[in-house]
Backbone bond lengths (Angstrom), bond angles and torsions (degrees), N, CA, C in turn:
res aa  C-N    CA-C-N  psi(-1)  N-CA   C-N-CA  omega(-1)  CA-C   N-CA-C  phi
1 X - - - 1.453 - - 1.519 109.11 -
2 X 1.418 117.68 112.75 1.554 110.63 166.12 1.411 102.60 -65.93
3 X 1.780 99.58 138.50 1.319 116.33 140.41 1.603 137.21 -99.92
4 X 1.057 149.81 132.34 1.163 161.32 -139.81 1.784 90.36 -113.84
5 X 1.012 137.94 121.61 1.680 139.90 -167.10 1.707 90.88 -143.18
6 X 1.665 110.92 84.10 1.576 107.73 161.51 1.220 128.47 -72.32
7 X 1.168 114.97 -17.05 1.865 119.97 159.43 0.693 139.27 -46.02
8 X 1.555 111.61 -27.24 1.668 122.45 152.93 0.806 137.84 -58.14
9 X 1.247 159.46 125.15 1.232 134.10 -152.61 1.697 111.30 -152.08
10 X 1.112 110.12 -25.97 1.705 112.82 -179.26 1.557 100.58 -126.15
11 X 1.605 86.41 164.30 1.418 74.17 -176.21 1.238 138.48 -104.38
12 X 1.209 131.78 11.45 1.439 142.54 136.51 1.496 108.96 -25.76
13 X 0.997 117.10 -61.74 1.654 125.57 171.58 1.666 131.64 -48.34
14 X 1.739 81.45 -14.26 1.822 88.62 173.50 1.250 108.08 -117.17
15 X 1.417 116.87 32.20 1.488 102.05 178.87 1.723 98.74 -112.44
16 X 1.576 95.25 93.63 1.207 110.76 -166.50 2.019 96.15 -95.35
17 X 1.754 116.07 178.39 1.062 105.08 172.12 1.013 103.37 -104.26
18 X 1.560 105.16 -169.72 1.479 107.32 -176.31 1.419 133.99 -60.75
19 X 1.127 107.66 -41.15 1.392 130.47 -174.87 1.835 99.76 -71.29
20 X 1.346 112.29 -36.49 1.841 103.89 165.71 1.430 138.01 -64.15
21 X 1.966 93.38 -33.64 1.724 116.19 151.32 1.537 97.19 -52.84
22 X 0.787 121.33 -71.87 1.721 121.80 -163.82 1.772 115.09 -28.80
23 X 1.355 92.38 -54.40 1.711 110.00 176.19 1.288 120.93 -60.45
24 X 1.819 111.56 -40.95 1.640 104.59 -159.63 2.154 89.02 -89.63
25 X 1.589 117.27 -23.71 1.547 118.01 -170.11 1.214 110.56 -88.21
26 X 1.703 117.61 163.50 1.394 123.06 144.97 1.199 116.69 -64.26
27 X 1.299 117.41 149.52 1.387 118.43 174.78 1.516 126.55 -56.72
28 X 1.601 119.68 -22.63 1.288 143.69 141.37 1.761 131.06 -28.26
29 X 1.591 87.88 -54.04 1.485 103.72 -165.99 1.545 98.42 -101.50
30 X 1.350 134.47 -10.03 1.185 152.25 -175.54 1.551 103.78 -92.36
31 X 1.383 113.52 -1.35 1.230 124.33 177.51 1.543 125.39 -108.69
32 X 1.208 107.64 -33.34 1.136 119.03 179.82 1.575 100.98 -103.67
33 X 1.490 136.82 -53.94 1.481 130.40 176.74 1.766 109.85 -58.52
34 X 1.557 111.33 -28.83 1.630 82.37 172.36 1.356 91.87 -134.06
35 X 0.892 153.85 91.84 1.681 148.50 140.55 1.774 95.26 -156.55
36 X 1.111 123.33 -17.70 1.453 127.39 172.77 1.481 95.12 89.97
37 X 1.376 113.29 73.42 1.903 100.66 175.72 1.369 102.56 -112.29
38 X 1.442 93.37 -159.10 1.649 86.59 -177.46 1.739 93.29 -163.17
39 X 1.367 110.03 139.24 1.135 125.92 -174.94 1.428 119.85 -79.32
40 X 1.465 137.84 134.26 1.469 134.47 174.26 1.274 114.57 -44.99
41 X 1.124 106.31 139.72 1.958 113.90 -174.36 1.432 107.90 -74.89
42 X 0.911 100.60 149.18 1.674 119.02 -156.95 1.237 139.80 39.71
43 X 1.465 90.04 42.12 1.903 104.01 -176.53 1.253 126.21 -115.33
44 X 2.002 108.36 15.94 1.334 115.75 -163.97 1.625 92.24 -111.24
45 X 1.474 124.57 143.46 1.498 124.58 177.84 1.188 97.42 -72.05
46 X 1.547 134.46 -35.52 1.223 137.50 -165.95 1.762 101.66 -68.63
47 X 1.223 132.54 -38.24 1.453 127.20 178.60 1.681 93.21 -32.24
48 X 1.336 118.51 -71.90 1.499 120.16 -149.58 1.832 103.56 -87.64
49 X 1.598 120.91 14.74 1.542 121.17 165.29 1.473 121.05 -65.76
50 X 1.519 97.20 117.31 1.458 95.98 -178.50 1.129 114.29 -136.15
51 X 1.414 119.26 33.24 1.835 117.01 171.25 1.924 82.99 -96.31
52 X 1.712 83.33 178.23 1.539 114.98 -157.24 1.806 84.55 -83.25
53 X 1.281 91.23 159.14 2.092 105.04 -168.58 1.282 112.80 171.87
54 X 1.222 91.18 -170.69 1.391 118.81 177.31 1.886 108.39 -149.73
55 X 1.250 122.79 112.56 1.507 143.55 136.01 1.354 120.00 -10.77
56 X 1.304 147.04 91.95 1.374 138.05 164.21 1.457 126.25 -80.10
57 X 1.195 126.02 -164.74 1.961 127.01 155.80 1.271 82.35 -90.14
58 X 1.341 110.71 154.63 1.400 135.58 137.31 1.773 111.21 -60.16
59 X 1.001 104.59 -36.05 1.564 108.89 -177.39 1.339 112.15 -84.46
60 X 1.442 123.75 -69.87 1.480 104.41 177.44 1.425 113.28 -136.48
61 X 1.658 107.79 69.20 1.157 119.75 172.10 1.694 129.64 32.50
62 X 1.455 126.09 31.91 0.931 135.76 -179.46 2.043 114.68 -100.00
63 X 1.614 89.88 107.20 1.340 89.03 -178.03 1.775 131.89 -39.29
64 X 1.293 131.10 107.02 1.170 149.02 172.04 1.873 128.34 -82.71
65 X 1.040 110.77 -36.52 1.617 103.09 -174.48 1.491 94.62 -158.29
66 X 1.498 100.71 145.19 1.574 117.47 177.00 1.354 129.81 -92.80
67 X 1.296 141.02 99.03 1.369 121.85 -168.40 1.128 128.90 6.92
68 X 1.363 112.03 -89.96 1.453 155.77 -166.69 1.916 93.26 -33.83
69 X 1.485 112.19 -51.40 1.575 127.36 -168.08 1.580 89.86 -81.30
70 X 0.806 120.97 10.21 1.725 119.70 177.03 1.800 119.04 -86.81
71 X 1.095 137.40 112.44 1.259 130.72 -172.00 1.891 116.85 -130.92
72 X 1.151 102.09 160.40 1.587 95.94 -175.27 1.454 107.70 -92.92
73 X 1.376 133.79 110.88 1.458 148.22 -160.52 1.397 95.34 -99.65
74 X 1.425 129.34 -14.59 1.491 119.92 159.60 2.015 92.63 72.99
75 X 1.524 113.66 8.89 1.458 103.54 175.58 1.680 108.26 -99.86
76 X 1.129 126.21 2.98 1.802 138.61 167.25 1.902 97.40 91.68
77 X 1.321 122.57 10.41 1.339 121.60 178.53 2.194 103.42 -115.10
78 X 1.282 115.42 156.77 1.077 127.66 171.61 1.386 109.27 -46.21
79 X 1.139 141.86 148.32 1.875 138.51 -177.28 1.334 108.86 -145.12
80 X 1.141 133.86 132.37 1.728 148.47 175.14 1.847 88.68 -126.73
81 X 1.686 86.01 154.21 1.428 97.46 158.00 1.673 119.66 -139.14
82 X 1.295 86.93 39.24 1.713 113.12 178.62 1.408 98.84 176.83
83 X 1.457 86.87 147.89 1.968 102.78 179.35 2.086 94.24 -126.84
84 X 1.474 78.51 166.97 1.889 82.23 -165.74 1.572 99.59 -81.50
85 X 1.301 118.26 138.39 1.422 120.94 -163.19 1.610 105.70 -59.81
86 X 1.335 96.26 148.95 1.431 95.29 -166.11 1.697 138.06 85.34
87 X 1.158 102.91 -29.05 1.110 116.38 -178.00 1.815 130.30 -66.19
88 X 1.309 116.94 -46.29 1.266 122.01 159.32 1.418 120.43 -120.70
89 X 1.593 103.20 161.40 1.767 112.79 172.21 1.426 117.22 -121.88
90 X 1.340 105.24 166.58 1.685 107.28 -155.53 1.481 94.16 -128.55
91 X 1.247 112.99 160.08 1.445 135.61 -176.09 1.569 107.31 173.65
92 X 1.445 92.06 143.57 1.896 115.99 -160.24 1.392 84.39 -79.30
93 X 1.700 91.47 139.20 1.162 114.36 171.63 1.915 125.65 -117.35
94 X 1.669 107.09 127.27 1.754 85.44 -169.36 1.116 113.86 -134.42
95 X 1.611 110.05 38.70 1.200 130.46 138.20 1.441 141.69 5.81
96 X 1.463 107.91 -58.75 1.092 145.22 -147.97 1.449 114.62 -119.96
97 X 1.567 121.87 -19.23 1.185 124.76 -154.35 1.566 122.88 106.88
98 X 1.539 96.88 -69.19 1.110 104.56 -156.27 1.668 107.88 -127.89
99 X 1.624 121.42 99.73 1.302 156.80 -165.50 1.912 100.14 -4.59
100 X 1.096 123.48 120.48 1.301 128.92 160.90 1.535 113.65 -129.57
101 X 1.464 114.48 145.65 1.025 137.01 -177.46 1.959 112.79 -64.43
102 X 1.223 145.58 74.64 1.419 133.55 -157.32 1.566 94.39 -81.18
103 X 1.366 115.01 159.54 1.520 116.60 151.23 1.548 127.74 -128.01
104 X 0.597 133.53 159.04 1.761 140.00 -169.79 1.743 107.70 -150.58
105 X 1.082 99.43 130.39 1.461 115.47 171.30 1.708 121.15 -47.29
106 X 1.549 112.67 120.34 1.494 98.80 -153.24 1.423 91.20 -82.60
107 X 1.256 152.19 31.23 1.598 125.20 165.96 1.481 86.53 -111.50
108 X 1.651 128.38 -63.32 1.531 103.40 -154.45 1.867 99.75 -91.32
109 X 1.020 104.25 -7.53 2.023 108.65 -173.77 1.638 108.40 74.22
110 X 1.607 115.32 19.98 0.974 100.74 154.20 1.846 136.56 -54.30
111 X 1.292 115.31 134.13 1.870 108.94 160.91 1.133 115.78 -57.91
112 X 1.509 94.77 126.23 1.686 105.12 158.41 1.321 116.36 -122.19
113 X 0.961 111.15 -20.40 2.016 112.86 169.13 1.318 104.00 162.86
114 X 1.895 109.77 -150.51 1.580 128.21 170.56 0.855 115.89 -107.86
115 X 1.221 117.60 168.32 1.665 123.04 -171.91 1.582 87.78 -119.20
116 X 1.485 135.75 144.16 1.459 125.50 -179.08 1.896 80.81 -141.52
117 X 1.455 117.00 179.22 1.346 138.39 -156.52 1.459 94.13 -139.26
118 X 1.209 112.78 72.82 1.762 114.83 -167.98 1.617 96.77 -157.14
119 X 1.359 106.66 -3.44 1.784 116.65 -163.26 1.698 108.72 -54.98
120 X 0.724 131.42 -169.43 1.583 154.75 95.93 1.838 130.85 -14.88
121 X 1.014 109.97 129.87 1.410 116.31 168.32 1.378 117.91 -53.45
122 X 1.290 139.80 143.49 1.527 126.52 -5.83 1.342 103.48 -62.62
123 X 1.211 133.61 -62.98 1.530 141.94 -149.15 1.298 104.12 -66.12
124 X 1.389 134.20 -42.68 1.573 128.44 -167.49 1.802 96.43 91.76
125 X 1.414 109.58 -25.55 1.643 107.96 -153.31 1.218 106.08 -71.50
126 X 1.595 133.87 148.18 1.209 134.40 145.85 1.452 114.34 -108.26
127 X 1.507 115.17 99.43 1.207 105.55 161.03 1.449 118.85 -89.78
128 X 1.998 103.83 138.31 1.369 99.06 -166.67 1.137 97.17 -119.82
129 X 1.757 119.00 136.33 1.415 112.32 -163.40 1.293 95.54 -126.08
130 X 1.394 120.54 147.00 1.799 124.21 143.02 0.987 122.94 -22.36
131 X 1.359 132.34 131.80 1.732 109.47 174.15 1.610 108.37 -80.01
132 X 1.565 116.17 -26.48 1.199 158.30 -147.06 2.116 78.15 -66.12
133 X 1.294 90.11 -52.38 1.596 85.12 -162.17 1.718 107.74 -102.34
134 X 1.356 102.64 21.51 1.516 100.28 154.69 1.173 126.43 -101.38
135 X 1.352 134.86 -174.66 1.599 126.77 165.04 1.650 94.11 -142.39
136 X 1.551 125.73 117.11 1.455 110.61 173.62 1.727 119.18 -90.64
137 X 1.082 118.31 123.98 1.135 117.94 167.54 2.084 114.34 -98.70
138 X 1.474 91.59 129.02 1.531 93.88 -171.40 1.712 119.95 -86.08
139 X 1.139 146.95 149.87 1.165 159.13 164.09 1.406 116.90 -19.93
């Protein structure tokens, strides 16, 4: 059962251990926000969300992406082409071989995906997130 803990508030305070991730996540979302996973494409309800909102962590409820900056990337994962300032941090990822941009939520450092340069105007950015490790709250 996720729990949602708004008392937290900085992030010193979320540098919980593992076994406390374990308690507040699904074993799902506990996969992708802390082990860096990544969810099967087109398996998030949130891919196809399209009322007006706001984007949270799955981990510690800290607003991340705005509707409106939300677009269909046609890649089966959630897509922004702007994140709310402040909100996440980036570090190269080489995973893969070949260098990608990862991001994680800057208060708890949960994963939420990559950021790729394939976006939409203004930014060009596609950030592609888990849905797994969002939570949407609607308008």
């Amino acid at each position: 059962m996720q729990v949602f803990a708004s008392s937290l508030s900085s992030k010193e305070e979320w540098n919980l251990t593992k076994d406390e991730w374990k308690l507040r996540l699904s074993p799902e979302s506990f996969y992708i926000l802390r082990e860096e996973g990544t969810e099967r494409a087109f398996s998030s309800k949130l891919n196809n969300e399209k009322r007006k909102g706001v984007f949270h962590c799955a981990g510690c409820d800290l607003p991340l992406f705005l509707s409106e900056k939300k677009f269909d990337s046609g890649t089966g994962w959630p897509s922004f082409w702007d994140s709310i300032e402040g909100s996440i941090e980036t570090k190269v990822d080489f995973k893969l071989i070949v260098p990608r941009t990862e991001y994680h939520c800057s208060r708890c450092g949960g994963h939420q995906g990559h950021v790729f340069n394939d976006g939409p105007p203004p930014t060009g950015k596609r950030y592609c997130n888990n849905g797994l490790a969002l939570r949407f709250v609607p308008e």
